[in-house]
DOKEVEX-963579 format. One line per field, with one value per residue (C-alpha): residue number from 0; residue in three letters; x, y, z. Coordinates in nm, 3 decimals, m for minus. Example, Ala and Ser with C-alpha at 12.3 -4.5 7.8 and 13.67 -1.06 7.14 Angstrom:
<rs>
k = 0	1
r = ala	ser
u = 1.230	1.367
v = m0.450	m0.106
w = 0.780	0.714
</rs>
This chain:
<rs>
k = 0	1	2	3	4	5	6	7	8	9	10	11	12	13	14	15	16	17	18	19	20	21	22	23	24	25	26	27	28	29	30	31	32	33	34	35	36	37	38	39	40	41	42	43	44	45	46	47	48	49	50	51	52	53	54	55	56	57	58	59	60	61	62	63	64	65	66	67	68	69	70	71	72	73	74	75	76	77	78	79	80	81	82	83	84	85	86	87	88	89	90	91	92	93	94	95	96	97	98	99	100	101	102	103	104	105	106	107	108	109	110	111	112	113	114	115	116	117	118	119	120	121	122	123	124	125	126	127	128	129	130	131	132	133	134	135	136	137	138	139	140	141	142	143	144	145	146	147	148	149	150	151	152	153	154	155	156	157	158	159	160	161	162	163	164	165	166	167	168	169	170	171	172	173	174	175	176	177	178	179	180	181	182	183	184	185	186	187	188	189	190	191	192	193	194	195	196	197	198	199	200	201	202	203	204	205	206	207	208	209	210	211	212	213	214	215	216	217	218	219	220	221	222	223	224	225	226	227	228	229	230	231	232	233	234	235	236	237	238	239	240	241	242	243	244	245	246	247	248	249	250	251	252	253	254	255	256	257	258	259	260	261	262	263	264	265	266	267	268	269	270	271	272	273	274	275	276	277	278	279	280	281	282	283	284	285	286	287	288	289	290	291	292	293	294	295	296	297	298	299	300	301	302	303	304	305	306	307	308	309	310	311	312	313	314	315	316	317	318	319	320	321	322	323	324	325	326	327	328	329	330	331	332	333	334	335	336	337	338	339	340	341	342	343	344	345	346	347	348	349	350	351	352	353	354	355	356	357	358	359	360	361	362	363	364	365	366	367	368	369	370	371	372	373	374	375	376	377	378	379	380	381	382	383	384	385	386	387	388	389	390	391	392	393	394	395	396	397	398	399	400	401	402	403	404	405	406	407	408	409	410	411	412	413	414	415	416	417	418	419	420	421	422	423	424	425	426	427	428	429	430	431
r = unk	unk	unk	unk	unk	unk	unk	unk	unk	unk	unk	unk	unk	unk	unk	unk	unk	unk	unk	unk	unk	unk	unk	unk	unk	unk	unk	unk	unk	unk	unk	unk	unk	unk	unk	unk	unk	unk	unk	unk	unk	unk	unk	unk	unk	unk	unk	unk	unk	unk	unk	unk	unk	unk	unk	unk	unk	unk	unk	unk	unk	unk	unk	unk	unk	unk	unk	unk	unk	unk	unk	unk	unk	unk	unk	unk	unk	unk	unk	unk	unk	unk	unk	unk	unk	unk	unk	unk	unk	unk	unk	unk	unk	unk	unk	unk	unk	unk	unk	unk	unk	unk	unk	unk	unk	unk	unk	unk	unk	unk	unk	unk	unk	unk	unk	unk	unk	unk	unk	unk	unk	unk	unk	unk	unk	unk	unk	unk	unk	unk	unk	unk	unk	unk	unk	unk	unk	unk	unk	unk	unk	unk	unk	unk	unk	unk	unk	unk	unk	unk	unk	unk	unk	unk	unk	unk	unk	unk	unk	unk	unk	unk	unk	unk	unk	unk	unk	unk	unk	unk	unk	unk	unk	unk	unk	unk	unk	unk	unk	unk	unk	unk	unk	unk	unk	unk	unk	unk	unk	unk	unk	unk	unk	unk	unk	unk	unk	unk	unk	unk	unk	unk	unk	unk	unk	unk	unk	unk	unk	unk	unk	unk	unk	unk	unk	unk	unk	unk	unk	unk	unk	unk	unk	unk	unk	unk	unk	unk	unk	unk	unk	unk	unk	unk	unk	unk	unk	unk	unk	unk	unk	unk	unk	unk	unk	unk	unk	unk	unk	unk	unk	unk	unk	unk	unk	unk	unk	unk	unk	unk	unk	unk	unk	unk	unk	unk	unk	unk	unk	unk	unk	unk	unk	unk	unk	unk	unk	unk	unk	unk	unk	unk	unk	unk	unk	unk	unk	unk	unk	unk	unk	unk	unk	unk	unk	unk	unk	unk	unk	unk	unk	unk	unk	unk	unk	unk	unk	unk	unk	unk	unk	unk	unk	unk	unk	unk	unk	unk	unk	unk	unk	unk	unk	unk	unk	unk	unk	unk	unk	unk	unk	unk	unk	unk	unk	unk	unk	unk	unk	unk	unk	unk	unk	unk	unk	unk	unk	unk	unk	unk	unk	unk	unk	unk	unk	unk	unk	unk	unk	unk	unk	unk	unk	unk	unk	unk	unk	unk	unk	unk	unk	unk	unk	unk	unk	unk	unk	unk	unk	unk	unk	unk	unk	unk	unk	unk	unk	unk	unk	unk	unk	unk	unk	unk	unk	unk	unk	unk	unk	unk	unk	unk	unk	unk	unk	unk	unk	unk	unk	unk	unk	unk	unk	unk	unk	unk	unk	unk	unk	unk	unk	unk	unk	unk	unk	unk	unk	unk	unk	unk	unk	unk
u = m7.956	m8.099	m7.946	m7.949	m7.941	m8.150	m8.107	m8.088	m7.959	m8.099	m8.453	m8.623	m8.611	m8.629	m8.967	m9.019	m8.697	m8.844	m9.165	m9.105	m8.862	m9.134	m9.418	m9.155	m9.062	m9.424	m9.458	m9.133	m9.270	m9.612	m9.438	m9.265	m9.569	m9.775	m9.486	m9.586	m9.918	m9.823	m9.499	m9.748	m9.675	m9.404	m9.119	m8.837	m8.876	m8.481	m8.545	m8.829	m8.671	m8.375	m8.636	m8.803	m8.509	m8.356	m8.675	m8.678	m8.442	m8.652	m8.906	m8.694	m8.609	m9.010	m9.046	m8.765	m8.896	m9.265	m9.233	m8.856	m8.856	m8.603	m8.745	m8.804	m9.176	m9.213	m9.123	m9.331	m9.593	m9.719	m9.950	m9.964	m10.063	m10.061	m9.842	m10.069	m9.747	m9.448	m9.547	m9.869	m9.745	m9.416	m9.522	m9.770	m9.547	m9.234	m9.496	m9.594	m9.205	m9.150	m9.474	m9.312	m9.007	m9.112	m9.359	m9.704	m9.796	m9.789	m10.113	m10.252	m10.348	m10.387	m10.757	m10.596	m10.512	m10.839	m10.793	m11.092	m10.945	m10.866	m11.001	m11.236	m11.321	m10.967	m10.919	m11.285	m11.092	m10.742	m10.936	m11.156	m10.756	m10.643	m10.919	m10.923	m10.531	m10.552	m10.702	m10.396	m10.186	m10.440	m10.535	m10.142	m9.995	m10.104	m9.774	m9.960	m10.284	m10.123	m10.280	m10.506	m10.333	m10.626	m10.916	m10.705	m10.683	m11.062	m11.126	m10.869	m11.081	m11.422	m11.266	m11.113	m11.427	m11.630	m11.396	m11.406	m11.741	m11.735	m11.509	m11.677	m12.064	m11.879	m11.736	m12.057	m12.226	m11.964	m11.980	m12.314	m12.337	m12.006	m11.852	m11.799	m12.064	m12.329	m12.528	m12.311	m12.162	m11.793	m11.566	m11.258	m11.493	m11.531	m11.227	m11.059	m11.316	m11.282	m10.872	m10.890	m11.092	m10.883	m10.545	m10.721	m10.822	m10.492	m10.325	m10.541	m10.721	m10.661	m10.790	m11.067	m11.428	m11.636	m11.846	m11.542	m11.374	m11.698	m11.657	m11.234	m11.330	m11.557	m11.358	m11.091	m11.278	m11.409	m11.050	m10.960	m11.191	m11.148	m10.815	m10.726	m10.984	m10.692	m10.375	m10.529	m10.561	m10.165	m10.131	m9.978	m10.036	m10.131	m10.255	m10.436	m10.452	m10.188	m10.149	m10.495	m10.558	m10.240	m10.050	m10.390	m10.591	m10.256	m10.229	m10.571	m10.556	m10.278	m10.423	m10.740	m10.506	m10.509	m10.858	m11.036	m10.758	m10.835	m10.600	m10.592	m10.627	m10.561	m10.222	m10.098	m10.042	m10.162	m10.165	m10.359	m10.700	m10.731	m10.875	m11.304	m11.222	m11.084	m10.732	m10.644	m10.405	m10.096	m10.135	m10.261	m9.927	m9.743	m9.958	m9.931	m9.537	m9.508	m9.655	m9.466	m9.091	m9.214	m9.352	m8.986	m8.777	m8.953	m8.990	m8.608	m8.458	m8.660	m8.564	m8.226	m8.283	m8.528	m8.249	m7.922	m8.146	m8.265	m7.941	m7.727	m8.014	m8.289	m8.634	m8.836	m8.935	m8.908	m9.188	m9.189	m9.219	m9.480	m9.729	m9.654	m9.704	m9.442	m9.649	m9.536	m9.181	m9.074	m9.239	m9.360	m9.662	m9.864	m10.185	m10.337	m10.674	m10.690	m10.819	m10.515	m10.317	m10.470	m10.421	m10.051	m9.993	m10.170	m9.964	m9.639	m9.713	m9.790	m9.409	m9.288	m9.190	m9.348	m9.561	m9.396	m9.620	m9.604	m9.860	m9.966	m9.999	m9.669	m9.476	m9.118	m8.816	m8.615	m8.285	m8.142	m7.785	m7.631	m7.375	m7.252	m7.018	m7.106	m7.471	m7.602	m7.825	m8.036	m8.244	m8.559	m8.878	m8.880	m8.512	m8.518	m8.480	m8.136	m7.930	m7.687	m7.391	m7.016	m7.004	m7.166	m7.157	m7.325	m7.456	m7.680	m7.750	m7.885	m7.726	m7.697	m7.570	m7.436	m7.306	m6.999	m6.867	m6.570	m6.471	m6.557	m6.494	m6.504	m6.804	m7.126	m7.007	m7.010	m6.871	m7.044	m7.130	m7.489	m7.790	m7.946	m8.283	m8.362	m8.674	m8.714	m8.526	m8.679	m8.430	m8.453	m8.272	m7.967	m8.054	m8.040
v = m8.460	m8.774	m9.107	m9.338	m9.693	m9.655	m9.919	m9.966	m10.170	m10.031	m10.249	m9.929	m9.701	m9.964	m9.954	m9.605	m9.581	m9.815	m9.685	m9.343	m9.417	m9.616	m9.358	m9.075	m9.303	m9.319	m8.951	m8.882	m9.156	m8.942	m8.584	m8.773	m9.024	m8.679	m8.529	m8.805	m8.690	m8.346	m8.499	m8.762	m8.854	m8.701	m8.770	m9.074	m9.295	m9.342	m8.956	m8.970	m9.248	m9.057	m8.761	m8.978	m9.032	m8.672	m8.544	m8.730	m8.510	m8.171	m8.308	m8.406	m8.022	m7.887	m8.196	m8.145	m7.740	m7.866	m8.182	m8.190	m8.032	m7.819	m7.692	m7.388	m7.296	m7.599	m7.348	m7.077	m7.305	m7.399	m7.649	m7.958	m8.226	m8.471	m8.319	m8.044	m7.804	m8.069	m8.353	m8.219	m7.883	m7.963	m8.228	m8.003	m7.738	m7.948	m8.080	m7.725	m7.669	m8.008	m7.942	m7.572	m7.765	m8.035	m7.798	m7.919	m8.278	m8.290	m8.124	m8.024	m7.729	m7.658	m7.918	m8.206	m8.421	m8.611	m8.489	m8.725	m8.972	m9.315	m9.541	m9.389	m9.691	m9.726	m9.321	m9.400	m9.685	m9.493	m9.215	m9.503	m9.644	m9.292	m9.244	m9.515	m9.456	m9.115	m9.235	m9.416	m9.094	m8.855	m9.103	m9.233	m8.900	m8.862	m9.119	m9.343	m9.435	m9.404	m9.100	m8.899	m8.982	m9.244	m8.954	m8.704	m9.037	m9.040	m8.745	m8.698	m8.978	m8.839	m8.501	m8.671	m8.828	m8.537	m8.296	m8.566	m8.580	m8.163	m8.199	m8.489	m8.316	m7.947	m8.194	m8.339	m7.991	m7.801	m8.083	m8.022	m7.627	m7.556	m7.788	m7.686	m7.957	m7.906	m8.138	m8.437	m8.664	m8.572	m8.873	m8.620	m8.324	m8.649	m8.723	m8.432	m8.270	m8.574	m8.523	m8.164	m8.168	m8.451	m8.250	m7.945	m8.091	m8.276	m7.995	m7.956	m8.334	m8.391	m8.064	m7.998	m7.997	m8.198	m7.986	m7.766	m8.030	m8.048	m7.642	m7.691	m8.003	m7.816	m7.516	m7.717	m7.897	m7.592	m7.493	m7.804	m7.845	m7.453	m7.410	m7.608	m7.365	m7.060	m7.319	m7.407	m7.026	m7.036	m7.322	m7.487	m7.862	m8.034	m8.357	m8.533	m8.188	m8.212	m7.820	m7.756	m8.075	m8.075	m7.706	m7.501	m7.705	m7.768	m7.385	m7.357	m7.660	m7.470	m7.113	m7.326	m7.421	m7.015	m6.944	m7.251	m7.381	m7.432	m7.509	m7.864	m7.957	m8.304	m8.341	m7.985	m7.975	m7.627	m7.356	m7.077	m6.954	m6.917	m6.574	m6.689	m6.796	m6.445	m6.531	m6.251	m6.246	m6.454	m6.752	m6.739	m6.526	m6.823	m7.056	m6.828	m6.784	m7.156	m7.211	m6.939	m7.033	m7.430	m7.291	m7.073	m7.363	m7.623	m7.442	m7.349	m7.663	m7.885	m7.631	m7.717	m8.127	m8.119	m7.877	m8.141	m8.467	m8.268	m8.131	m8.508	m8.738	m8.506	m8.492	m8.560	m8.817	m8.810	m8.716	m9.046	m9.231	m8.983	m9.108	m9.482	m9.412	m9.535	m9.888	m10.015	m9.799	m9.864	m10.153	m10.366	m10.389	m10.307	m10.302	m10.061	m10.109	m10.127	m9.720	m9.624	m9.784	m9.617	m9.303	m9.339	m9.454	m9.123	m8.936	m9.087	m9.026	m8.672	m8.663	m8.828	m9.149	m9.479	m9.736	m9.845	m10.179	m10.489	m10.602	m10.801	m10.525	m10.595	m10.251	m10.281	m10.111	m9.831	m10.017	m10.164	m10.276	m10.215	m10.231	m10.211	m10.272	m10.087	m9.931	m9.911	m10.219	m10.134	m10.419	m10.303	m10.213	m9.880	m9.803	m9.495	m9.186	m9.103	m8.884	m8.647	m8.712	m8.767	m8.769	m8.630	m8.858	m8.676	m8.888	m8.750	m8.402	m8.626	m8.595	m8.919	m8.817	m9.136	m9.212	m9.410	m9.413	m9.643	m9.576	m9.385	m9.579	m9.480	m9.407	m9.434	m9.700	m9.628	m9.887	m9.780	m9.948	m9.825	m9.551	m9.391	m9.313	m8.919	m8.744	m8.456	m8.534	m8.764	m8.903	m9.198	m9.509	m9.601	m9.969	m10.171
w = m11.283	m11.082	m11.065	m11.359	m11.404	m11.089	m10.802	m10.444	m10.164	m9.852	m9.811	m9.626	m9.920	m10.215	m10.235	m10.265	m10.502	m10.773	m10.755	m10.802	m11.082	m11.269	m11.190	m11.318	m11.654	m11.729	m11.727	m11.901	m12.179	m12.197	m12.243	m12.544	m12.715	m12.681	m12.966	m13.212	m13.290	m13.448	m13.564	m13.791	m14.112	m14.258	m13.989	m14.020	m13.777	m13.653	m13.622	m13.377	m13.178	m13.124	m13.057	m12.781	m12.623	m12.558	m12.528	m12.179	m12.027	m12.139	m11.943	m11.610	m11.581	m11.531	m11.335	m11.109	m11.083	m10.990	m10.753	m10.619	m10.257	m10.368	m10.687	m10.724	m10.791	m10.546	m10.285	m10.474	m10.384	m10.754	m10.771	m11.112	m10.900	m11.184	m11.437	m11.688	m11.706	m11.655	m11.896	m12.114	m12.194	m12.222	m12.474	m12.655	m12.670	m12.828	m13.087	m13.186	m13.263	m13.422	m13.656	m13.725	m13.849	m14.010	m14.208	m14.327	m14.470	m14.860	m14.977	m14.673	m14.733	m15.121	m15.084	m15.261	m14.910	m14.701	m14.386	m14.270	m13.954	m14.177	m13.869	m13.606	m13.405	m13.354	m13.249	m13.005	m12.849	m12.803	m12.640	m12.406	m12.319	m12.239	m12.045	m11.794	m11.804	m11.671	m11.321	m11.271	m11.278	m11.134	m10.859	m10.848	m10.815	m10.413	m10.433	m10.174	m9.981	m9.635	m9.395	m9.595	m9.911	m10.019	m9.960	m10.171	m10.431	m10.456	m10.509	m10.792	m10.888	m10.908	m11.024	m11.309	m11.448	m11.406	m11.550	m11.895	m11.853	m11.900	m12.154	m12.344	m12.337	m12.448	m12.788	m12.865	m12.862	m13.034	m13.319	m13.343	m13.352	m13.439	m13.700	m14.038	m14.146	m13.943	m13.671	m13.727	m13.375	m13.521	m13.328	m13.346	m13.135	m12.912	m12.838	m12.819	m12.587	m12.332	m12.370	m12.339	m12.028	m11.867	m11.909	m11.772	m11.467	m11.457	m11.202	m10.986	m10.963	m10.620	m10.467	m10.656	m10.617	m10.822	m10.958	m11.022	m11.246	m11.462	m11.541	m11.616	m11.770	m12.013	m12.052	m12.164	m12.380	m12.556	m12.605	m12.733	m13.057	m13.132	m13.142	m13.449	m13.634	m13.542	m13.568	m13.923	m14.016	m13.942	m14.167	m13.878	m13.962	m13.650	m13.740	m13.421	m13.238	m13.014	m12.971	m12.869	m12.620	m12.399	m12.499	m12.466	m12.248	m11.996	m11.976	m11.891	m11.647	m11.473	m11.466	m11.302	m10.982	m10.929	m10.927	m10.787	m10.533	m10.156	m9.829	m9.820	m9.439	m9.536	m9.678	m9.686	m10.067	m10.115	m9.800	m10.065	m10.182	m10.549	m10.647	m10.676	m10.302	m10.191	m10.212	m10.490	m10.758	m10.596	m10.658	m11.041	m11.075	m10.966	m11.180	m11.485	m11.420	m11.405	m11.744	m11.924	m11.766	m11.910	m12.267	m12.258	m12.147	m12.378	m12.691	m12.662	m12.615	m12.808	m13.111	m13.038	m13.011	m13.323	m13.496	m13.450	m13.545	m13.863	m13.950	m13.870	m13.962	m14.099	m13.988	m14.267	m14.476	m14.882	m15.034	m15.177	m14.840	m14.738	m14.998	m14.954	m14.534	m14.294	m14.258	m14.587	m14.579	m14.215	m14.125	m14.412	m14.395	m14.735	m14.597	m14.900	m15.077	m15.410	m15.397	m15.170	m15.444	m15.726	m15.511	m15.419	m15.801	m15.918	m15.735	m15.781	m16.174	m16.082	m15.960	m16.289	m16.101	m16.220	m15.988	m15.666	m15.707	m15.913	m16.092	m15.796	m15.606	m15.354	m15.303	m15.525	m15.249	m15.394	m15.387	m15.716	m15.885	m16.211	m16.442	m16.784	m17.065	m17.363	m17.227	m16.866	m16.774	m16.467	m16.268	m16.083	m16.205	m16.070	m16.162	m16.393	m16.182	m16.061	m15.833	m15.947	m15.726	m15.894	m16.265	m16.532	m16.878	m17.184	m17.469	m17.734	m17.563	m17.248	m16.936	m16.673	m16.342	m16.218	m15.879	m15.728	m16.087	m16.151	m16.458	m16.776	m17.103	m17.438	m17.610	m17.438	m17.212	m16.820	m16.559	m16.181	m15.878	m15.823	m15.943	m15.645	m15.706	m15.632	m15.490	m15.740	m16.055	m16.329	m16.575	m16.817	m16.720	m16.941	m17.082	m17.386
</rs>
């Protein structure tokens, strides 16, 4: 299972100890922030940390499989030189089975939800920090400069830029020819035809030719901005595209391996011809093996992680929290304009629930206290939609499920601790 709380004492192997331990951790990290994206949204956020943290060990096994001398399609002699099947289709894969779960976002698709990116420039600069990222692990998975390491380093290098370059031309012209819209420089096309081509090329980085990585690179960037037109037709909600730029494009990035690959005389990584070079059908059956065992494996147990967190802490936001956005729920931050306000007040009324803001615009929190002696009095402004937990009290053919009840007097008097408020159930609040 590996060693954890990783350390060392002998000086000769420290080096390469803490170094591969941080190089893994950032891969492990990756398999997991990729989840977020189709996971957008609609997800509690205690429920994706705890998520993020189990989800690290899914991704240790496909590792272990690829890159560990003794794993198996090591021996098999599969090639993910930078981690397309162990860290971008396991990722893309566990966010197609979290979005399954967590079903789509409110509205998505009946028309009444803007599906437009809210920030571009800020999506244009993710991709531009992605981008320069991903020659760090292409280049950094040779795991050293030593021998011919360095050469292999470059190349993954150039390969990697050329194979985003593919990937980023194939997004501009498919936005153009191909978008519902029509001849329009669409910033999601963009981005996710640079992404797609970079996990495409992502397996096979180091061994590659050039011009190679520009046709994978494109490839995968064609597969990336059409497969949310068939995921959509599914009414699979998949917010940022996650399924189509690291589960599609890292299954094409690994069938690649088997029909470009060459002997590398420099390092020995790979000792077999991929099928345009003569070298048949073996090694693309090893390739294409290795990718079904991961989409198997991952789709399995992240079912059974994404199952126990729903069922213990549940997956899912209230609708509620949905519409207000986790910035103003989870962290704070009520960052709305006076339009997203209108628009989340709209739609609160359309649930029967009254406006979350003050009149000054600041968001009111869900938590309130009462308490009574002859009538309920309740305190907060949003305080008139209740749970039905313990007690029933009937009082002029209304019912008031109150909660925690203490005591029931006589008359219409009712003693309690606390009214939750509920997500579906709109009752009037019990005051004076």
């Amino acid at each position: 299972m590996g060693m954890f709380f990783t350390d060392s004492e002998d000086l000769d192997d420290m080096g390469w100890i803490f170094a591969k331990f941080v190089f893994q951790a950032s891969f492990a990290t990756t398999a997991t922030t990729i989840v977020s994206g189709a996971m957008a949204e609609r997800t509690k956020l205690e429920s994706y940390c705890v998520v993020s943290l189990f989800n690290t060990i899914i991704y240790c096994f496909p590792a272990h499989w690829a890159w560990a001398e003794e794993g198996v399609f090591y021996k098999m002699g599969a090639i993910d030189i930078a981690g397309a099947g162990a860290v971008h289709l396991v990722g893309g894969i566990t966010g197609l089975v979290a979005t399954l779960m967590l079903k789509p976002r409110r509205g998505r698709f009946d028309g009444s939800r803007d599906t437009q990116m809210s920030n571009p420039t800020n999506a244009l600069l993710g991709m531009f920090m992605l981008w320069w990222g991903w020659l760090g692990f292409n280049c950094g998975s040779t795991f050293g400069i030593s021998g011919g390491k360095w050469k292999l380093a470059t190349r993954a290098a150039v390969t990697t830029l050329t194979a985003s370059i593919g990937g980023g031309i194939t997004g501009i012209v498919g936005s153009r020819l191909i978008k519902p819209s029509g001849r329009k420089f669409d910033i999601s096309y963009l981005n996710n035809g640079v992404l797609g081509g970079l996990v495409s090329i992502t397996s096979l980085c180091a061994l590659s030719r050039p011009w190679e990585g520009l046709v994978i690179g494109a490839i995968g960037g064609l597969l990336a901005i059409s497969s949310p037109f068939f995921i959509e037709k599914l009414k699979i909600d998949d917010p940022v595209g996650v399924i189509g730029v690291h589960a599609v494009a890292a299954t094409w990035g690994l069938l690649s391996v088997g029909l470009f690959a060459e002997p590398d005389e420099i390092q020995a990584i790979n000792s077999r011809y991929g099928l345009f070079y003569g070298g048949g059908f073996e090694l693309l059956g090893i390739q294409a093996l290795f990718a079904i065992v991961i989409m198997i494996w991952t789709a399995m147990s992240s079912f059974v992680l994404l199952f126990i967190v729903d069922k213990s802490l549940g997956l899912r936001c209230s609708v509620e929290h949905e519409i207000l956005g986790a910035d103003i729920v989870e962290h704070g931050i009520n960052s709305l304009t006076s339009e997203e306000r209108q628009s989340v007040i709209r739609q609160f009324a359309e649930l029967g629930h009254p406006s979350p803001f003050d009149k000054f615009g600041n968001y009111i929190p869900d938590d309130m206290g009462c308490m009574s002696d002859q009538s309920i009095h309740c305190f907060g402004k949003r305080s008139n939609v209740f749970t039905v937990t313990d007690v029933e009290h009937s009082d002029n053919n209304k019912t008031y499920h109150v909660p925690n009840a203490l005591d029931i007097n006589s008359g219409n008097g009712l003693e309690v601790k606390s009214l939750e408020r509920a997500a579906a159930t709109n009752l009037a609040c019990i005051a004076d």
